[in-house]
N, C-alpha and C positions, 0 to 999 in steps of 0.2 A: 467409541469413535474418537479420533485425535482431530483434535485442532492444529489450524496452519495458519500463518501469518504468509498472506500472498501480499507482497511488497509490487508495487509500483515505481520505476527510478525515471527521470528526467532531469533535461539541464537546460538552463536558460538558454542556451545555442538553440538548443531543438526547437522549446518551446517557441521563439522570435520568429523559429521558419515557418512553423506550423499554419495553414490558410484557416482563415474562421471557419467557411465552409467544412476543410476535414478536424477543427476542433468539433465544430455541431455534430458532424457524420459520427466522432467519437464518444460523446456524451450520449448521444442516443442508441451509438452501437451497448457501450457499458449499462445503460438504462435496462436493454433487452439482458446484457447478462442479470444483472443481479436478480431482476425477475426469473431466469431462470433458478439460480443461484437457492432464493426463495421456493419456489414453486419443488423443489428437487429434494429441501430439508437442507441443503448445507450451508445457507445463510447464517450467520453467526450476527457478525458486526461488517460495517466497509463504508469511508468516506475519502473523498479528494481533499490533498490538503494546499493551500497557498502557499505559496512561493518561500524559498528558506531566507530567501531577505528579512520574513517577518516574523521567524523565531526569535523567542529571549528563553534564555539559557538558566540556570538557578545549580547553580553549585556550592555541597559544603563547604565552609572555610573558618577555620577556628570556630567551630562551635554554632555559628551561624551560617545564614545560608546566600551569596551574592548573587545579584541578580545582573544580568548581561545583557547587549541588544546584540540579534545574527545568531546566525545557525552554530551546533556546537563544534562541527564538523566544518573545515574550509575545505570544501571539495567541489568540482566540477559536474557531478551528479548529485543529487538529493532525492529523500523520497518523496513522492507527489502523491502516495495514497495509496490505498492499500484496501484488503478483504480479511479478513478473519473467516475460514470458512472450517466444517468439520466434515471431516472425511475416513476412512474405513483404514484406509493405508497410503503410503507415498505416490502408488502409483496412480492411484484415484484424485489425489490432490493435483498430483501433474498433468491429468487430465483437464480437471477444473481449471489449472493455472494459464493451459494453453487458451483454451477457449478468451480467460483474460487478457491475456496477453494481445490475443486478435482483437477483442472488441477495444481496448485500449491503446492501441497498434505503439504498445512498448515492451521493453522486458519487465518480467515478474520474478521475484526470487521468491519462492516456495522453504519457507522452515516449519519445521514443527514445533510448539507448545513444547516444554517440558512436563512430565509428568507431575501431576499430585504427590506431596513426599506421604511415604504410608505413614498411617500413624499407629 
């Protein structure tokens, strides 16, 4: 089975519209996927992350490593969370991906794992 990194993206615009009621409606829609998610075997990993105002950044620099406040990226979407799940092939991931995408009512970008290098 391949692993997939199902990505989650938002933006502060979206999120400011969003009504608490369909924030609640969405946590508990995603509560019912992951449970599936589990119950089905293809739960891996999968958490929501906070807002990219509250990333710090750590990049190499001469030999050491500096550390930054804010996201690494200045962009107008971020990711908000994601699933690690395992699946048979691409189109069974896209399957899964959909279901997230609904119960999260955002887009999902679906990538695969790279393989293990043989040894």
């Amino acid at each position: 089975m391949t692993q997939y990194l199902l990505s989650v993206y938002v933006s502060d615009e979206e999120m400011a519209n969003v009504a608490e009621a369909d924030m609640q409606a969405a946590y508990a829609a995603v509560d019912v996927f992951n449970q599936e998610l589990r119950d089905t075997g293809a739960w891996v990993f999968g958490g929501g992350l906070h807002p990219a105002n509250t990333a710090t950044v750590v990049r190499p620099k001469d030999g050491d490593a500096v550390v930054t406040d804010g996201p690494f990226a200045e962009t107008k979407e971020y990711l908000g969370g994601f699933w690690i799940i395992e699946a048979p092939d691409l189109d069974a991931a896209l399957v899964i991906a959909k279901k997230g995408s609904l119960a999260c009512a955002g887009p999902v970008e679906v990538r695969p794992f790279q393989d293990e290098p043989a040894e």
